[in-house]
LOLUM-934298 format. One record per residue: residue in one letter; x, y, z of N, C-alpha, C in turn. Coordinates in steps of 0.05 Angstrom, whole numbers, plus 5000, padded with zeros to 4 digits. Each point is the difference from the previous one (the first is absolute). Layout:
<recs>
AXYZXYZXYZ...
</recs>
This chain:
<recs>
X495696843448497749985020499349715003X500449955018497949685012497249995006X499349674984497749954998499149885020X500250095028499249875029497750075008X498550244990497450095006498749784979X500249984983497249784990500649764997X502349795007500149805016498949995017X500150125024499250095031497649955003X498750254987497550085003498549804978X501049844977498349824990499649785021X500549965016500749785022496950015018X499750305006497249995019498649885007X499349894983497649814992500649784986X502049895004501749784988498449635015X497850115017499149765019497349994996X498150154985497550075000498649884992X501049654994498749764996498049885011X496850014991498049925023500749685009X498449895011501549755012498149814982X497850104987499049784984501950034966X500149844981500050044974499550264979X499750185020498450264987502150064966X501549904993500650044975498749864984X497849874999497749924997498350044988X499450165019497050194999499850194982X496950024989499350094980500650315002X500950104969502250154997497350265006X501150235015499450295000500450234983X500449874974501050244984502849854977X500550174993502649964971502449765013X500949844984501849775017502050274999X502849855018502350165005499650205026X500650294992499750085023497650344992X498349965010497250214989500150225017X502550124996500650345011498850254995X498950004980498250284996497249765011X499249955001497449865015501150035024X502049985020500450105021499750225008X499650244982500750304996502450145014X502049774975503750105009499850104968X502550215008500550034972501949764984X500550204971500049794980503349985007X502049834994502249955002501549854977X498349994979500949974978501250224978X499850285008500550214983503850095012X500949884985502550075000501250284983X497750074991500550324984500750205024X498050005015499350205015503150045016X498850215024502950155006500149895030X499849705008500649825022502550004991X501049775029501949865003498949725008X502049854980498449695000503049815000X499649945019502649765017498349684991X502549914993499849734991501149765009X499749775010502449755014498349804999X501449864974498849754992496450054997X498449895007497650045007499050155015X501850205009498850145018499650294986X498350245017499750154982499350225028X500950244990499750255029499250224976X497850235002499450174984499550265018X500550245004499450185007500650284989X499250245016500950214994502150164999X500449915019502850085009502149795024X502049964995501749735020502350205009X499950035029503250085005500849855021X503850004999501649725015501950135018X499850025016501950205023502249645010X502050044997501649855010501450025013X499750245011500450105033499049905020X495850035001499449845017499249804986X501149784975498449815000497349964997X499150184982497249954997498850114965X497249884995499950064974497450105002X499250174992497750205005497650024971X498549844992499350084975496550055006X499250264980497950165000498749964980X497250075001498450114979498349704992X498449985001498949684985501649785009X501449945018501649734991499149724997X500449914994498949684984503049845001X498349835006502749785008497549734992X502849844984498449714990502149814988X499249774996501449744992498049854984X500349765001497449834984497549935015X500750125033497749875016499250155012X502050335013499250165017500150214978X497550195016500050284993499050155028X502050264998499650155025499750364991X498450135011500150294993500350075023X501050305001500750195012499050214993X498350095005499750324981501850225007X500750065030501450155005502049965000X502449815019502249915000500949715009X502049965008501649745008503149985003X500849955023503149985006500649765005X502349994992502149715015502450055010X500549925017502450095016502449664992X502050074991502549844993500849905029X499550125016503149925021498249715019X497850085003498749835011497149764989X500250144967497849894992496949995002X499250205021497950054991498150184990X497050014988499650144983497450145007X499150194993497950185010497650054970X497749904997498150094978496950185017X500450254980497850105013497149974982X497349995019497949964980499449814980X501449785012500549844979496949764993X500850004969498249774985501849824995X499049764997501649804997498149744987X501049824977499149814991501249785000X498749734999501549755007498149864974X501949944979499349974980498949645002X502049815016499249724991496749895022X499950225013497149985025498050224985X501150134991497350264998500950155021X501049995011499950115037500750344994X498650145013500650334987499350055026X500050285014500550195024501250235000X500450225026500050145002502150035026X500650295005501549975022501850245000X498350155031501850245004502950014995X501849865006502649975000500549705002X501249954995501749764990502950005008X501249805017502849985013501049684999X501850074988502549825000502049945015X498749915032502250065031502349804998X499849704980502349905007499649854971X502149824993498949794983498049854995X499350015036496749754987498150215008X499650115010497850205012499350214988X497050014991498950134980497950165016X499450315013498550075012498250164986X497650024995497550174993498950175025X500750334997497250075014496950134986X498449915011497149954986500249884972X500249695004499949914978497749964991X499149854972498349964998500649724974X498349805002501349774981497549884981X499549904976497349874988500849864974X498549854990501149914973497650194980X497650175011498350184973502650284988X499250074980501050244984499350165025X501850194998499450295000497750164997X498949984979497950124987497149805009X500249714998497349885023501649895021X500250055022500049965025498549865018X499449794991497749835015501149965031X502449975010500949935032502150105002X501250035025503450005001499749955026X503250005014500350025025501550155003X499450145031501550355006500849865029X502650154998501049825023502150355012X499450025023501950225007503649925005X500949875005502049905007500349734985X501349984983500849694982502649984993X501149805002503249884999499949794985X501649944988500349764971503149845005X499349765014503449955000500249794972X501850184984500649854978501249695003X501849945019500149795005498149655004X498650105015498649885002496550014986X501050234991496350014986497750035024X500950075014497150055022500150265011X497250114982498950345016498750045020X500350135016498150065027499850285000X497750065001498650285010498750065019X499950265008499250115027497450204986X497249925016497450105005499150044964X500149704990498950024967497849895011X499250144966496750044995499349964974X498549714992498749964973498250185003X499850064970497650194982498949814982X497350024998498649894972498950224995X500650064973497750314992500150125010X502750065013500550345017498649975031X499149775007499049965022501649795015X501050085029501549815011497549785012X501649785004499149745003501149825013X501450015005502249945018501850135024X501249985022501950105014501649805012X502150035001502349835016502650165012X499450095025502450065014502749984992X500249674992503149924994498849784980X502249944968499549914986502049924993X501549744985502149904992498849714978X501550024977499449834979502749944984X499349874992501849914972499650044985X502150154976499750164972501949854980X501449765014502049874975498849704991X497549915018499249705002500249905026X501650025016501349945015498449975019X499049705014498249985023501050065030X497950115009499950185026498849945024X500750025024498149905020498850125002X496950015000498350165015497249984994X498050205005496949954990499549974973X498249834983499150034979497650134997X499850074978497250104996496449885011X498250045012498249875006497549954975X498849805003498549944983497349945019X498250064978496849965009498849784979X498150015004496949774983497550035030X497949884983498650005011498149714983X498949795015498249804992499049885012X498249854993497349925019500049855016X502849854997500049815020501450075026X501950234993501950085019499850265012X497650194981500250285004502650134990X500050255015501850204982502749935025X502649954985502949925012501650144992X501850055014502750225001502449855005X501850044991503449935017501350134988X502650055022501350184993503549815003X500949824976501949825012502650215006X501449925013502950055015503149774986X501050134983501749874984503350045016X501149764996502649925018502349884982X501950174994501449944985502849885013X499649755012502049875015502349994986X500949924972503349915002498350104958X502850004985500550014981497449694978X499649865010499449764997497149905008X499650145023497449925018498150335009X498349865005498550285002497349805014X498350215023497349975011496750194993X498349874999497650224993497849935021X500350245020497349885014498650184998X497449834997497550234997497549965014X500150155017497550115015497549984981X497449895008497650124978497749925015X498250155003498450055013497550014985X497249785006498649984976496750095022X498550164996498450105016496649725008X500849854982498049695015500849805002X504050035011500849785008502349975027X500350334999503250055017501950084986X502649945019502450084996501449744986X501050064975502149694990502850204997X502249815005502750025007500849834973X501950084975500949864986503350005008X500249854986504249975005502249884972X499750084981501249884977503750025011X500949844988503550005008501449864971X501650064985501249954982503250015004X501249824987502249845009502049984964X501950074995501449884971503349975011X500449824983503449915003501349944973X501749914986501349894980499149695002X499449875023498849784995497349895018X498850225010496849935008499350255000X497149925005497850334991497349855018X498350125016498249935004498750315011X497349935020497950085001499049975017X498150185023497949915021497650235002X498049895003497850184997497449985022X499750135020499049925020496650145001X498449985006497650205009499049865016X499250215024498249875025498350164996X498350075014496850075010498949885025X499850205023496249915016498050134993X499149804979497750034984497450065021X498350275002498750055011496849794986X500950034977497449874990500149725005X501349844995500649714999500250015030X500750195020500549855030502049885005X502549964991502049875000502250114987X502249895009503250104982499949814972X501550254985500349844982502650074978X500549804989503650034984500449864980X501450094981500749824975503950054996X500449795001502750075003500949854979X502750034975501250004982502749964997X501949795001502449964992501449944984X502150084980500849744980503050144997X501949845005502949914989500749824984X502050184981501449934968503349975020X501749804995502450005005500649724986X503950134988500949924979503149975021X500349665001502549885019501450024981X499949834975501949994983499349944970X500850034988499949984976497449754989X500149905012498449684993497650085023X501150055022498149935023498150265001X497249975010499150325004496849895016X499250175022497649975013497250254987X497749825007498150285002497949915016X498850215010499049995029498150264998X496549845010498050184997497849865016X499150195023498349925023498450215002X497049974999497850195006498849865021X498350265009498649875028497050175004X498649925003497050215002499449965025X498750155015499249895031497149914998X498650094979497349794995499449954966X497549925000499649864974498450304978X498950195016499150334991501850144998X502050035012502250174997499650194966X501449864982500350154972497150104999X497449815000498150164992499550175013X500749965018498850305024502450254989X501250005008503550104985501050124986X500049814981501150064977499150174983X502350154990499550244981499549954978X500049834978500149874980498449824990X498049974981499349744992501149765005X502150054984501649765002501649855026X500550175021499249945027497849875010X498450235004497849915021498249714987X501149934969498949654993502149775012X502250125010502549745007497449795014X501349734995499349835011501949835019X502750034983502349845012502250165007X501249945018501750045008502749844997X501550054984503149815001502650105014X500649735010502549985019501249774993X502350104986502049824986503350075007X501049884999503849935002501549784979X501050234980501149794987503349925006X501249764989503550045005499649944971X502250144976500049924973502850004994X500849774985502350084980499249904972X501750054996501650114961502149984994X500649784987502750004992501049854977X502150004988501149764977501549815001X499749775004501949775010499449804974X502449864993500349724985498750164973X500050204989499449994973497350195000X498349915020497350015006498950285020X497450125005498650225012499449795015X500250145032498949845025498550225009X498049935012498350225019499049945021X499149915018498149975031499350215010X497749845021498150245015499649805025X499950215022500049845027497150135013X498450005009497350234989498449815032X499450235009497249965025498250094993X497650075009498250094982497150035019X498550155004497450025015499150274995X497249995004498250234988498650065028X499050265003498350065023496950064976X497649925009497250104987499350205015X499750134981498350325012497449954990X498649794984497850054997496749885023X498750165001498349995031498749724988X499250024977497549764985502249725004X502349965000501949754995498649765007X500649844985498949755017504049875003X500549905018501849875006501049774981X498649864990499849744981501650034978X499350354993501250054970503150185012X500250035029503050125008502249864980X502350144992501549914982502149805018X500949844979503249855021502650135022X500250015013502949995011501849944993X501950104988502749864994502049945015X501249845019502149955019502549744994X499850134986502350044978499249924970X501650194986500349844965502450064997X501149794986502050024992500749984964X500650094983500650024977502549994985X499649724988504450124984498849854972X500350254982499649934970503150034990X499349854975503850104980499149984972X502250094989498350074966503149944994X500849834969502449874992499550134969X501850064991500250014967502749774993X498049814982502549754993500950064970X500449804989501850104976497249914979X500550064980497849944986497150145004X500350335005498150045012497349825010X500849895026499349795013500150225024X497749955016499550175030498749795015X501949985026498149875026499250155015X497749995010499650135029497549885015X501350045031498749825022498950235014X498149885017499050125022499749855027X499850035024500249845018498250185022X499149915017498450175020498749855025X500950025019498349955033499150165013X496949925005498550235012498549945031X499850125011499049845025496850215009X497949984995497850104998498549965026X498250195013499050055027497650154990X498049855017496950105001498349935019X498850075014498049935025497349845001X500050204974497349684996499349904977X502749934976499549764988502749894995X500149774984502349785000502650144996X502550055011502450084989501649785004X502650134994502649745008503050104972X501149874999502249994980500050064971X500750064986499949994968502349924987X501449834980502549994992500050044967X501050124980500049944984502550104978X500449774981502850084986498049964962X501650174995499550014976502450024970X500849904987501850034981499349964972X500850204975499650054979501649954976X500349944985502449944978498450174983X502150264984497449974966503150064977X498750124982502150064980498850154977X500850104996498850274980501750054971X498549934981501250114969498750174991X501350284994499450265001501450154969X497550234992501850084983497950324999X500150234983499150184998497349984988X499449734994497450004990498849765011X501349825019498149755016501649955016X498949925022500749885029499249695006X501349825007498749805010501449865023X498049945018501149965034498149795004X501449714996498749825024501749935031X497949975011500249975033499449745013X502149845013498449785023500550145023X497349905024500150045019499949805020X500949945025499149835018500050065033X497949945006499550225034498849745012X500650055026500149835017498750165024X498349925012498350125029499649855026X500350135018500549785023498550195017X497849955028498550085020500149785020X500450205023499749875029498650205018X497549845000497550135012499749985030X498650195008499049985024496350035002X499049845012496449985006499250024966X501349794983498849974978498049725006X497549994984498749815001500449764987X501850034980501449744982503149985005X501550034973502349845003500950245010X501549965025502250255005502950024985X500649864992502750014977499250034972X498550054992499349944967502250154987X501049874967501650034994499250014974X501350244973499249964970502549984982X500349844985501450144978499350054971X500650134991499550054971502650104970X499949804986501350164981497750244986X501550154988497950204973502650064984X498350104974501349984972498950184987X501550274992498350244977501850074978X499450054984500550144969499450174997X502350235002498850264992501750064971X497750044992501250164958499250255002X500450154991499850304990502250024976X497950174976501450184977499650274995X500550124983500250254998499750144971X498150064993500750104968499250355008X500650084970499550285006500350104972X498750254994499350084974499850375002X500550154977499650305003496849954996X498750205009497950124988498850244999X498849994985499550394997502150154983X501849934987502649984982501949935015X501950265013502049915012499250215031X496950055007500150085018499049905029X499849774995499349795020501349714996X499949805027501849855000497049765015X499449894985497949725012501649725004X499749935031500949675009497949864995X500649714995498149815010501849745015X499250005028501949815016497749715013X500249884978497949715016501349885018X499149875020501549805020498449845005X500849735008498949744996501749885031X498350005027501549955031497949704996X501849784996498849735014501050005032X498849835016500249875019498349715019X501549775013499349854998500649905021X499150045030499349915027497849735010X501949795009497649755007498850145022X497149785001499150095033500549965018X499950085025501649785022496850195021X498549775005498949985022501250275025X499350235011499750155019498950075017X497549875005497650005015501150025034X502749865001500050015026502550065010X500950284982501750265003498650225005X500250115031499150235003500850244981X498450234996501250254985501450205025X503450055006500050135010500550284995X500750014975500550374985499449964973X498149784991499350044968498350034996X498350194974497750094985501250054975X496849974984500649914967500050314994X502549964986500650324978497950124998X499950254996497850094979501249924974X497449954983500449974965500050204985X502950014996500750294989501749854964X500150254989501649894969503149845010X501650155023502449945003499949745010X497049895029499749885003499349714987X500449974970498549734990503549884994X502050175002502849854993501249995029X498449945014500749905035500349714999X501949775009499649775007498949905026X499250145017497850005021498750215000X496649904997498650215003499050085021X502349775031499350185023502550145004X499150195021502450185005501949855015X499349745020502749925010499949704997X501349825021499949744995499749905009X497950065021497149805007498549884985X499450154979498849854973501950074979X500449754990501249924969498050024982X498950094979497849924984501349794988X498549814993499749854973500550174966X500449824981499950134978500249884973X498650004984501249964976498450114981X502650264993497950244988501650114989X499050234975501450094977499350314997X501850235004499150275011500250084965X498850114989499750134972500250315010X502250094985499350365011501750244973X498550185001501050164970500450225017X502550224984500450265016500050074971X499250305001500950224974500650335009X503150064993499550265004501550144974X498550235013499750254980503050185010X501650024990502050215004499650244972X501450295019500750174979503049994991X500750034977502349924987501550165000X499750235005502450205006500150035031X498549975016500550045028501349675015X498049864980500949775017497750035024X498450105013497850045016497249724993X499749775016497549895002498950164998X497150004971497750175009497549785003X500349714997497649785004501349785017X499349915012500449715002497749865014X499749764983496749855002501349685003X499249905019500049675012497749865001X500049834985498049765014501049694999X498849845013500549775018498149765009X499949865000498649715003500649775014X498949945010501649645007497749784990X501949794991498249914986501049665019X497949945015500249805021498949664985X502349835005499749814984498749675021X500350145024499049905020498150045022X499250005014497550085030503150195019X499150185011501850185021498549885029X501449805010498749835026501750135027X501350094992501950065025498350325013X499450055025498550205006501050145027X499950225006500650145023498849825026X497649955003499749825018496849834994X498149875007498349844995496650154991X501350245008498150264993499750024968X501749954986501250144978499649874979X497950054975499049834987503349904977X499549754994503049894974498750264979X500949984987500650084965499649834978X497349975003499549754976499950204961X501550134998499150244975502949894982X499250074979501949894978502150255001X499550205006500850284994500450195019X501750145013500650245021497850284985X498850195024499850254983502250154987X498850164978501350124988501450195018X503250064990500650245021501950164976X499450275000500350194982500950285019X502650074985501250325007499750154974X499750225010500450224974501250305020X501650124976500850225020500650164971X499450305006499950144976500350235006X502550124982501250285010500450144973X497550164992500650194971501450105002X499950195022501750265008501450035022X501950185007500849995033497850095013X498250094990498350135018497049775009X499749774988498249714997501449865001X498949855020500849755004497549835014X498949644989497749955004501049705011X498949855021501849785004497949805004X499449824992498249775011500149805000X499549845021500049634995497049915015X500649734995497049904992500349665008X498049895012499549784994498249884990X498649914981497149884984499749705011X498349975014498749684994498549954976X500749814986499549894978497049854996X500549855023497149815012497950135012X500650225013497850235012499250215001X501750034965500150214980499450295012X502850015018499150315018503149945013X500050285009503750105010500449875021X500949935014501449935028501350185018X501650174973502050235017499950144977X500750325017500450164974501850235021X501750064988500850345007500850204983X499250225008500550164971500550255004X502150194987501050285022500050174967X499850295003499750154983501250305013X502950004979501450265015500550204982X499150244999499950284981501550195017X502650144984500950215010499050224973X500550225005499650154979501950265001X499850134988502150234985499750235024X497950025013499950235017499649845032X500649754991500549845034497449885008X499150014986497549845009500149745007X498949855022501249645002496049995006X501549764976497149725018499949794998X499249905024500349735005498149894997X499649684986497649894999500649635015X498249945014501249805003497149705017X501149854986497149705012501049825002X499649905026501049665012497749945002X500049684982497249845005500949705004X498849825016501049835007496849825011X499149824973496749875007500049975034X498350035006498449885033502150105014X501950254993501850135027499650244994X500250094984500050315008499750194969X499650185003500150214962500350235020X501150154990502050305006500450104980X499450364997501250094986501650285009X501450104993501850205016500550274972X498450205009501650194980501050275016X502450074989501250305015500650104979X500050325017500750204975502350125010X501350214985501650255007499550204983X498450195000499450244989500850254998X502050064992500650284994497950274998X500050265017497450084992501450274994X501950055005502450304989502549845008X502050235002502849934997500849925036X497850115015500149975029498749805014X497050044986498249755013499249784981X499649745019500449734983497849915027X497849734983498449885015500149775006X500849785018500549745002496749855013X500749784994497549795007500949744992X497349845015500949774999497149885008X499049724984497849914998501149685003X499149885020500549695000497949915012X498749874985497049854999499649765006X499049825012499949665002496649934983X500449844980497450084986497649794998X502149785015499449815013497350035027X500750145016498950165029499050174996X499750224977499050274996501250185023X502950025002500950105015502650224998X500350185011503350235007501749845008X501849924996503149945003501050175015X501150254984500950205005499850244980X499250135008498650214987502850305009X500250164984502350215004500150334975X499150185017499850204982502450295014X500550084981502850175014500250404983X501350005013500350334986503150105004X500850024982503850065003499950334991X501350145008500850274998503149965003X501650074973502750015006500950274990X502250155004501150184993503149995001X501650134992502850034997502049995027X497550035022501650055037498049795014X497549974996498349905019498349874988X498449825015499149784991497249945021X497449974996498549815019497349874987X499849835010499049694992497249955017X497450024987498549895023499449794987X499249765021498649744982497849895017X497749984992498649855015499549714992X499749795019500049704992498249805018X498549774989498749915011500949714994X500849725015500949774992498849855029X500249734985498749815019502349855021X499250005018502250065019500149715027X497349774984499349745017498249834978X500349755012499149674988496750104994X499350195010496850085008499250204979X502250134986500150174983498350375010X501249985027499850305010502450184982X498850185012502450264976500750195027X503350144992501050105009499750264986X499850215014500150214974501550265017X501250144988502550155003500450274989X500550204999500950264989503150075009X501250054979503949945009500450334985X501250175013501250274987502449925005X502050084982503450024994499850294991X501350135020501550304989503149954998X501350064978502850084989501650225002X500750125013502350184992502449884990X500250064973502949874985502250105013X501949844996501850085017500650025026X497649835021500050145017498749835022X498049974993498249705014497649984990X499449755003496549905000498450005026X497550064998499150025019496749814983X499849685022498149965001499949634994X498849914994500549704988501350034984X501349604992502550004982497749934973X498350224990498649954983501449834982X502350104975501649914977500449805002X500449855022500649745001497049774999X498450085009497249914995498650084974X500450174987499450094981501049774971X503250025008502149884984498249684998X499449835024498749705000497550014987X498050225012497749974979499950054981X501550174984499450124974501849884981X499749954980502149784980501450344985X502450094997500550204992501250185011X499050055023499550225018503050085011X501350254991502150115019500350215017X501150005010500150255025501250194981X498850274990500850214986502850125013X500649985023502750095011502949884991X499449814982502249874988501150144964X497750084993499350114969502650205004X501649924973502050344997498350044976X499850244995498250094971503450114987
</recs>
């Protein structure tokens, strides 16, 4: 007898792949395949008085099997069950396959799709050709059997295995036995496989925009490229038209992202448009390319969906040309770079608009000589544009010699430097050519000891380092700043040889960085559970060199203290903080400090304070609360304590289950320079497997909350 009936018929449902990740998703029952939870029988009792066909992985069980090879056909009765590692199919009554032509007939059939969850129903079941899989009254869901939270009933449904795309005639979602849906004609993807056509619509509703709908229209142009436009319609502003387009190759990838609006409120059109291209010529050579555009300076705040949106201030529009490559021994790199910002902010004053770049050019190289001996240069021309204050030229080359004697318990690296600066000004009030040079000279030492402690169940460092450096002054007064500001003073920051960020200003120097690290390891994991930094500079001269005439010198013997600590008992704690102390005004400067608790039944909390004298104190705490195995409570508290003020404020309610999923969140965030609030109510309904319906909550969720995952990813 041939085993063509449960080959065949294991095949049915051989495509029943949802198009998202659904092998994923949180599990519905026993891993493998949960057949008596289907209410199939058992197919493990090989006592009994079946017939049980076997091929490789495959497996055919029934009552009775008979094989007429007259007409080519195989007839089997009573219970039949048909399965492999992924499908299971029942029959209660019967099932044929016909040899001559291959196809196959299941009546009453249940059927499971073990790597989706995907389970259904279905008067008969036909096997018309190789790829063509027909259901009449099907029915499809990722819930059990036994809870049934949704399905879809579709009178007429076809499955082309080939291609993975089902279409049904006059289906009908159910939630809770209640339809909710209707669609004439329906077609999707069950293998991944993107599809042209409608997406799902989403709603919100918020104060600035009222309650908004769209329903985008997805275009699956070529293997490579694909379009999303979306209609959305916001009830106190109009109609906006979006247009996203995505583009990939083996050697470029880019992006376009369009939104218009005639903003009923504002009185005017309005658009934010988005571009950026990645392309790779050759090996060495490669471009990147990124242009935004707002049609006014309100746009995001009015807009934008997001905190972190509706604060943009700037806008960047950049083109770079870069290579990379290895020549003469040595790492070469350049950058060929344009550069301009659009301001979206309404308050701007012009004065403080950032530079223009029309053109920079960049070619650094890095040498390893013999003697562990390293050169490396930098070189750079920049050509800087502004409307209303001094621009013009920039030139500058820089080159390094150092050499390093190294061993597993000390390091030692001295460095010469010598940089050279050249400007050619336009509407400067002094010298229009001014010119600097400077040598500088640092010593960096670091050691390393280390000891057990605790017997042999802990592992304690102590790593001192000792960073000299020693910069003359050179007069600046009458070098404009066109892209430099002084670091922040951070621990990493005191072993910087400029403590501006670029090289408009050189600081001066002759100063001696003192700094101790200690950590705590566990000795069998090898796992950091401490590590504690602190740091000093200990200034042997006046700091005269200054951002501009505003800026008081540095007459102090001493830098503030700057101190890290970071501390992880457990996987489940972790505590992180740094610090800066003035010494002289015996009070912090800076502080930040974060506090993260998971716990055994999932609990997260976040603790968290940015303080920064005469700018700002913030503190930020979120939760994630488990309240049963289904519902969990999210929030979010961000305070300015400075202002006595809401940041953003965020309280939520998750309901998940084994098929379905929905999310309400309500949120209130400041949304202008004026500190007005936007405030919002966002529902997300889930059908697993199947679609979302509503905002892309998870992804907003994921930014505010330190922790936070989309439960649709969880395998239990």
């Amino acid at each position: 007898m041939r085993f063509s009936l449960a080959l065949i018929l294991s095949l049915f449902f051989s495509s029943t792949a949802i198009a998202e990740n659904l092998s994923s998703f949180k599990q519905c029952g026993p891993q493998g395949q949960p057949r008596e939870s289907l209410g199939l029988p058992s197919v493990g009792d090989n006592t009994s008085n079946r017939v049980h066909m076997f091929r490789n992985n495959q497996h055919l069980h029934a009552d009775h099997v008979q094989y007429s090879d007259k007409e080519s056909k195989s007839i089997a009765t009573g219970n039949v069950v048909i399965y492999d590692d992924e499908y299971t199919m029942h029959a209660p009554l019967s099932a044929e396959y016909r040899t001559d032509n291959e196809t196959a007939v299941g009546n009453d059939v249940t059927y499971w799709y073990a790597p989706s969850h995907g389970n259904g129903t279905a008067d008969q079941a036909r096997k018309v050709s190789e790829e063509i899989i027909e259901l009449d009254n099907g029915t499809y869901s990722t819930c059990t059997f036994t809870a049934r939270s949704w399905e879809l009933r579709g009178k007429d449904v076809s499955i082309n295995r080939k291609t993975g795309i089902v279409t049904g005639r006059n289906v009908t979602t159910r939630f809770k036995g209640v339809p909710v849906f209707y669609s004439p004609y329906m077609s999707f993807s069950l293998t991944g496989e993107r599809k042209t056509g409608f997406v799902t619509p989403t709603w919100s509703r918020s104060s600035s925009s009222g309650f908004s709908v769209q329903t985008p229209w997805y275009w699956n142009i070529a293997p490579n490229r694909d379009a999303l436009v979306t209609p959305r319609y916001f009830t106190k502003r109009g109609t906006e038209l979006g247009l996203q387009t995505r583009y990939l190759d083996k050697h470029y990838a880019g992006q376009m992202n369009l939104r218009a609006i005639d903003d009923s409120e504002y009185n005017d059109g309005r658009y934010y448009l988005n571009l950026s291209h990645k392309q790779r010529f050759t090996q060495a050579w490669s471009t990147d390319l990124l242009f935004n555009k707002a049609s006014d300076d309100t746009y995001f705040e009015d807009l934008g969906d997001t905190l972190g949106a509706s604060s943009l201030q700037r806008l960047e529009r950049r083109g770079d040309l870069n290579y990379n490559a290895q020549h003469f021994g040595g790492n070469w790199n350049g950058r060929l770079r344009y550069q301009d910002f659009q301001i979206v902010d309404k308050n701007h004053n012009s004065i403080d608009d950032p530079y223009t770049i029309r053109p920079q050019l960049q070619i650094n190289n890095r040498f390893g000589l013999s003697g562990n001996l390293e050169f490396i240069s930098r070189s750079e021309w920049t050509s800087f544009d502004h409307d209303s204050k001094v621009d013009g030229e920039r030139s500058h080359f820089q080159m390094e010699l150092s050499r390093t004697w190294a061993s597993a318990a000390y390091s030692v690296k001295p460095a010469m430097r010598l940089m050279h600066t050249r400007y050619d000004l336009n509407n400067n009030l002094g010298d229009d050519t001014p010119e600097r040079s400077l040598p500088s000279f640092s010593l960096d030492a670091k050691a390393l000891f280390e000891r057990p402690l605790g017997g042999l169940a802990y592992r304690q460092t102590l790593e001192p380092r000792l960073f000299y450096l020693n910069t003359p002054k050179r007069s600046q007064d009458d070098i404009p700043v066109f892209d430099t500001g002084e670091n922040e003073f951070t621990f990493a920051q005191i072993f910087r040889t400029n403590r501006f960020s670029n090289v408009d200003r050189i600081a001066d120097a002759n100063q001696l960085t003192a700094a101790l690290t200690s950590r705590l390891f566990a000795q069998d994991s090898g796992r950091e559970l401490m590590r504690a930094s602190i740091g000093q500079i200990f200034y042997f001269r006046d700091l005269e060199v200054t951002k501009d005439k505003n800026t008081a010198e540095v007459d102090e013997n001493t830098s503030n203290v700057a101190a890290e600590l970071s501390v992880t008992p457990s996987r489940s704690i972790r505590a992180v903080a740094s610090a800066t102390y003035d010494t002289y005004e015996d009070q912090f400067d800076r502080s930040n400090l974060s506090l993260n608790y998971t716990s055994e039944r999932n609990i997260i909390l976040n603790l968290a304070h940015r303080y920064r004298r005469l700018d700002y104190s913030q503190s930020d705490l979120s939760v994630i609360v488990p309240i049963s195995s289904e519902w969990r409570a999210v929030g979010r508290w961000n305070y300015d304590l400075k202002d006595e003020q809401d940041i953003d404020l965020l309280a939520g309610l998750e309901y998940d289950t084994c098929c379905w999923k929905i999310r309400v969140v309500g949120r209130r965030y400041t949304n202008d320079s004026e500190g007005d609030y936007n405030k919002s109510i966002e529902v997300q309904f889930t059908l697993k497997g199947l679609t979302t319906l509503g905002s892309p909550l998870g992804e907003q969720l994921q930014g505010s909350i330190r922790g936070y995952e989309d439960r649709n990813t969880y395998t239990d």
